[in-house]
N, C-alpha and C positions, 0 to 999 in steps of 0.2 A: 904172887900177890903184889908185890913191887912193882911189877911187870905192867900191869891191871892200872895201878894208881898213876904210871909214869904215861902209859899210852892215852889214859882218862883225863890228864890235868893238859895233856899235848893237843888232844882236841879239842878241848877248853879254850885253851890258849887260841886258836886259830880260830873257832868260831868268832872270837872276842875283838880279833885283828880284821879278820872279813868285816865284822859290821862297821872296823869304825873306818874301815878303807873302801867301803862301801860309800861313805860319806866325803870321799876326796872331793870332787868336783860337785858336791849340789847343788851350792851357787848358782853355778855355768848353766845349769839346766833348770832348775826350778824357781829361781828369782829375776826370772828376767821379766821385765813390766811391758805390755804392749801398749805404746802411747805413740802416737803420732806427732812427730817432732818434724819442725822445720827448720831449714838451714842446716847446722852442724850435728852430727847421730852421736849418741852417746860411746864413749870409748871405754870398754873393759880397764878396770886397772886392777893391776897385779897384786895390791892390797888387801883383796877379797881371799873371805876364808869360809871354809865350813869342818863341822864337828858334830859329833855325835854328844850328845845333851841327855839328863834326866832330867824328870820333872824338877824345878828350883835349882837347877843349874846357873849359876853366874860367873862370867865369861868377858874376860877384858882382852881390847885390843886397839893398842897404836897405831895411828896413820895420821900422815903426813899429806898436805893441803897445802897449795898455791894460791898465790894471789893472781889472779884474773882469771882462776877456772869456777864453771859452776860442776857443780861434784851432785853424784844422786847416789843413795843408801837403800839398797831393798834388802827386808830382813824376811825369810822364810822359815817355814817348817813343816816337817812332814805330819801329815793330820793323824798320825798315832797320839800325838802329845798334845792335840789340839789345833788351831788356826794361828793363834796370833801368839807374837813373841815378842816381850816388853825393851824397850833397850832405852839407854839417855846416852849421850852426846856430850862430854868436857872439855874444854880447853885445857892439855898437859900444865902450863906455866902457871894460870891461875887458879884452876880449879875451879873453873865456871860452869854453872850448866849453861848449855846452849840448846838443846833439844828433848825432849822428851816425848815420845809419843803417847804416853796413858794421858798427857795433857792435851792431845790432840787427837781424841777419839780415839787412840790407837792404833793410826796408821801405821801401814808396814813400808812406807814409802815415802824419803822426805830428802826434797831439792833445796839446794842453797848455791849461795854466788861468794865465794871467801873474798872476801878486801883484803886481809895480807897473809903471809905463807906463816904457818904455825903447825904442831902439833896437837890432834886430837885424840881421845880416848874413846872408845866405842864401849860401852857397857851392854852386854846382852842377858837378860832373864828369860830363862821358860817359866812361866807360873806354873804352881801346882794345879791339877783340877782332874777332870773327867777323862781318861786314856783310854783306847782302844787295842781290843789285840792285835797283834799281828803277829804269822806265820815267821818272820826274819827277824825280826827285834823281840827284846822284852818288851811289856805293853806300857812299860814306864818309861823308854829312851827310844830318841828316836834322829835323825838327821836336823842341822840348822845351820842355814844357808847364811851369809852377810855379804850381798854384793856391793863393790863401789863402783862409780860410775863417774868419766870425768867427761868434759871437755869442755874448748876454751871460748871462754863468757864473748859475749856480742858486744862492742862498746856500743854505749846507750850515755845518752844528752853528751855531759862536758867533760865524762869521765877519763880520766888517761891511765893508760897501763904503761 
Protein backbone atom coordinates (compact mmCIF):
# COMPACT_ATOMS: atom_id res chain seq x y z
CA UNK A 1 0.00 0.00 0.00
CA UNK A 2 2.98 2.31 0.65
CA UNK A 3 4.21 1.20 -2.30
CA UNK A 4 0.98 2.46 -4.31
CA UNK A 5 0.79 6.07 -2.39
CA UNK A 6 4.73 6.72 -2.94
CA UNK A 7 4.57 5.74 -6.89
CA UNK A 8 1.03 7.82 -6.93
CA UNK A 9 2.35 11.05 -5.30
CA UNK A 10 5.76 10.55 -7.83
CA UNK A 11 3.53 10.84 -10.68
CA UNK A 12 1.90 13.70 -9.40
CA UNK A 13 4.78 15.18 -8.67
CA UNK A 14 6.16 15.11 -12.41
CA UNK A 15 2.85 15.74 -14.05
CA UNK A 16 3.04 19.05 -11.84
CA UNK A 17 6.75 19.87 -13.05
CA UNK A 18 5.98 18.96 -16.98
CA UNK A 19 3.27 21.66 -17.00
CA UNK A 20 5.02 24.19 -15.45
CA UNK A 21 8.34 23.52 -17.58
CA UNK A 22 5.98 23.22 -20.15
CA UNK A 23 5.80 27.05 -19.59
CA UNK A 24 9.65 27.78 -19.79
CA UNK A 25 9.84 29.65 -22.98
CA UNK A 26 6.15 30.95 -23.98
CA UNK A 27 7.32 34.25 -24.15
CA UNK A 28 9.76 33.38 -27.04
CA UNK A 29 6.89 31.90 -28.94
CA UNK A 30 3.67 33.29 -28.32
CA UNK A 31 4.25 36.93 -27.54
CA UNK A 32 5.93 37.98 -30.15
CA UNK A 33 3.86 41.04 -32.07
CA UNK A 34 3.99 41.30 -35.77
CA UNK A 35 4.40 44.99 -36.54
CA UNK A 36 6.38 46.52 -39.21
CA UNK A 37 9.11 48.54 -37.82
CA UNK A 38 11.57 50.81 -39.55
CA UNK A 39 15.16 51.43 -38.93
CA UNK A 40 16.16 49.57 -35.76
CA UNK A 41 14.17 45.74 -34.98
CA UNK A 42 13.33 45.17 -31.65
CA UNK A 43 15.92 43.36 -29.40
CA UNK A 44 14.89 40.20 -27.12
CA UNK A 45 15.85 41.21 -23.56
CA UNK A 46 16.68 38.62 -21.16
CA UNK A 47 14.19 40.13 -18.51
CA UNK A 48 11.39 38.27 -20.03
CA UNK A 49 9.63 35.62 -18.11
CA UNK A 50 6.90 33.08 -18.22
CA UNK A 51 4.84 30.89 -15.68
CA UNK A 52 2.18 28.95 -15.20
CA UNK A 53 -0.83 31.01 -13.52
CA UNK A 54 -4.41 30.18 -12.08
CA UNK A 55 -7.21 32.02 -12.48
CA UNK A 56 -6.45 35.45 -9.89
CA UNK A 57 -3.10 34.77 -9.99
CA UNK A 58 -0.79 37.84 -9.15
CA UNK A 59 2.62 37.92 -10.08
CA UNK A 60 5.40 40.68 -9.57
CA UNK A 61 8.38 41.42 -11.38
CA UNK A 62 11.67 43.67 -11.48
CA UNK A 63 13.34 45.15 -14.50
CA UNK A 64 15.56 47.50 -14.98
CA UNK A 65 15.29 50.30 -17.88
CA UNK A 66 17.77 52.76 -19.50
CA UNK A 67 17.78 55.87 -20.49
CA UNK A 68 17.73 56.42 -24.14
CA UNK A 69 16.03 52.98 -25.04
CA UNK A 70 12.50 52.57 -26.10
CA UNK A 71 11.44 49.30 -24.37
CA UNK A 72 8.03 47.26 -25.69
CA UNK A 73 6.07 44.87 -23.05
CA UNK A 74 3.86 41.98 -24.72
CA UNK A 75 1.85 40.23 -22.15
CA UNK A 76 0.16 36.72 -23.35
CA UNK A 77 -1.79 33.90 -22.44
CA UNK A 78 -2.76 30.73 -23.39
CA UNK A 79 -6.82 30.87 -24.25
CA UNK A 80 -7.62 28.05 -21.47
CA UNK A 81 -7.77 31.03 -19.00
CA UNK A 82 -9.02 33.44 -21.37
CA UNK A 83 -7.43 36.17 -23.90
CA UNK A 84 -6.35 39.04 -22.08
CA UNK A 85 -4.23 39.35 -18.98
CA UNK A 86 -4.47 42.52 -16.79
CA UNK A 87 -1.01 43.92 -15.59
CA UNK A 88 0.23 47.83 -14.23
CA UNK A 89 3.56 49.10 -14.51
CA UNK A 90 5.47 51.07 -11.23
CA UNK A 91 8.15 52.95 -10.70
CA UNK A 92 10.40 50.70 -7.65
CA UNK A 93 11.51 54.25 -5.85
CA UNK A 94 8.34 56.00 -5.93
CA UNK A 95 5.65 54.00 -6.25
CA UNK A 96 4.12 55.47 -9.14
CA UNK A 97 1.85 54.13 -11.44
CA UNK A 98 2.98 54.62 -14.85
CA UNK A 99 0.95 52.15 -16.95
CA UNK A 100 -1.98 50.37 -16.68
CA UNK A 101 -3.68 48.59 -19.49
CA UNK A 102 -7.55 48.12 -18.14
CA UNK A 103 -7.09 51.94 -18.57
CA UNK A 104 -6.28 51.61 -21.87
CA UNK A 105 -8.75 49.21 -23.38
CA UNK A 106 -6.65 46.45 -22.27
CA UNK A 107 -4.05 46.34 -24.47
CA UNK A 108 -1.61 43.52 -24.26
CA UNK A 109 0.92 45.65 -25.90
CA UNK A 110 2.57 48.90 -24.74
CA UNK A 111 5.73 50.97 -26.14
CA UNK A 112 7.44 53.64 -24.28
CA UNK A 113 10.89 55.80 -24.64
CA UNK A 114 12.57 55.95 -20.77
CA UNK A 115 14.29 59.60 -20.17
CA UNK A 116 16.39 58.15 -17.23
CA UNK A 117 17.62 54.61 -16.24
CA UNK A 118 15.32 53.36 -13.15
CA UNK A 119 13.71 50.35 -11.77
CA UNK A 120 10.24 49.01 -12.66
CA UNK A 121 7.87 46.69 -11.31
CA UNK A 122 5.68 44.71 -13.71
CA UNK A 123 2.33 43.53 -11.91
CA UNK A 124 0.67 40.80 -13.79
CA UNK A 125 -3.15 39.62 -13.00
CA UNK A 126 -5.04 36.76 -14.72
CA UNK A 127 -8.81 37.66 -13.87
CA UNK A 128 -11.15 35.22 -12.89
CA UNK A 129 -13.83 34.21 -15.58
CA UNK A 130 -14.85 31.66 -18.20
CA UNK A 131 -11.94 28.58 -18.60
CA UNK A 132 -11.92 26.11 -20.97
CA UNK A 133 -10.79 22.51 -20.82
CA UNK A 134 -7.98 21.32 -21.88
CA UNK A 135 -6.39 17.79 -22.26
CA UNK A 136 -2.68 19.00 -20.57
CA UNK A 137 -3.75 21.50 -17.91
CA UNK A 138 -6.44 21.85 -15.37
CA UNK A 139 -9.18 23.99 -17.00
CA UNK A 140 -8.16 26.68 -14.38
CA UNK A 141 -4.10 27.26 -15.12
CA UNK A 142 -2.85 27.77 -17.79
CA UNK A 143 0.88 29.27 -19.47
CA UNK A 144 1.58 33.54 -19.31
CA UNK A 145 3.99 34.93 -21.20
CA UNK A 146 5.74 38.80 -20.25
CA UNK A 147 7.97 39.67 -23.15
CA UNK A 148 10.47 42.82 -22.99
CA UNK A 149 11.57 44.23 -25.76
CA UNK A 150 14.42 46.87 -26.13
CA UNK A 151 16.26 49.03 -28.42
CA UNK A 152 17.96 52.20 -28.78
CA UNK A 153 15.55 55.33 -29.20
CA UNK A 154 16.20 57.54 -32.59
CA UNK A 155 17.28 61.08 -31.32
CA UNK A 156 14.49 63.17 -32.27
CA UNK A 157 14.54 67.39 -32.37
CA UNK A 158 17.21 68.69 -29.55
CA UNK A 159 17.35 65.78 -27.50
CA UNK A 160 20.80 64.60 -26.37
CA UNK A 161 21.65 61.19 -24.98
Amino acid sequence: MKIVIFFTLLILSFNINAQSSACTDFHKKHCKVNTKTTGKEWQYNAQSKSGLFKQGDVSKLRCVIYKGMDYRISVCCETVIGDKVNYKIFDVRTNELLFDNLKSEGVQVFEFQSASTRQLLIEVTVPKGAAEKSDSKSANSACVGLLIEHRISERQGFSQY
